[in-house]
C-alpha positions as CSV (number, residue, x, y, z in Angstrom):
1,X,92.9,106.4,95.8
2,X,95.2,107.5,92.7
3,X,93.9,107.5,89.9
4,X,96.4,105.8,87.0
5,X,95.8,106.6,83.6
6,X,96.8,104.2,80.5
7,X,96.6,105.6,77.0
8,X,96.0,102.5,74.9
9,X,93.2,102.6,73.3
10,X,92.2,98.8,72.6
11,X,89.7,96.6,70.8
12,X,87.7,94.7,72.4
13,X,89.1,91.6,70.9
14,X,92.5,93.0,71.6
15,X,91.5,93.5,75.3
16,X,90.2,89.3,75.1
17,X,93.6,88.5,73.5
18,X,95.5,89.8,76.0
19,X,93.5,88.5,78.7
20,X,93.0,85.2,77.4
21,X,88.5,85.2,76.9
22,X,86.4,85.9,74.2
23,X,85.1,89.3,73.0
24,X,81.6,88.9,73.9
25,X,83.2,88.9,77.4
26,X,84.6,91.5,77.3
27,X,81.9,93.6,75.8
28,X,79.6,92.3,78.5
29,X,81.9,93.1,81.2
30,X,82.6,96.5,80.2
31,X,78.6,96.7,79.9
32,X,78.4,95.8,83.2
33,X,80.8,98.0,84.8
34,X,79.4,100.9,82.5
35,X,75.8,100.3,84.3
36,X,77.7,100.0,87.7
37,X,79.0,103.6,86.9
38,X,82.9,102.1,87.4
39,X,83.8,103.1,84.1
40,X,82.7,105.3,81.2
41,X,83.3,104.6,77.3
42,X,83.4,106.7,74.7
43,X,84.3,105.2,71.5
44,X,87.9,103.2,72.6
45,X,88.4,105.0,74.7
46,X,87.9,103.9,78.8
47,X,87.8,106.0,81.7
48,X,87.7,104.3,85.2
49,X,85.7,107.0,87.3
50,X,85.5,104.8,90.3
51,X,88.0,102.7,91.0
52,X,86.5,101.3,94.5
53,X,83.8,99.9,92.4
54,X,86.2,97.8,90.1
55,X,88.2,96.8,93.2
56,X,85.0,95.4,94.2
57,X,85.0,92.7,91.6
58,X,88.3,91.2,92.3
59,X,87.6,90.8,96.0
């Protein structure tokens, strides 16, 4: 699988805005997915590192 990479580094409010949920969603999400080893964060910036993972959630 390509990897695609988006340089906009967002909020996590601005992430809920644009998806239409709260922040505290968000954060736990991205929590999740960073304990599932999807993703990696380091500061606002995300890095998907495996993408089958994430695919895995909208299934």
């Amino acid at each position: 699988m390509e990897l695609v990479e988006i340089n906009l580094r967002l909020t996590h409010e601005e992430i809920a805005c644009m998806i239409g949920t709260s922040r505290p969603t968000v954060t736990t999400l991205l929590n999740t997915f960073k304990q599932e080893g999807a993703i990696t964060v380091e500061g606002r910036e995300i890095k998907t590192i495996r993408p089958a993972k994430l695919l895995k959630w909208i299934d």
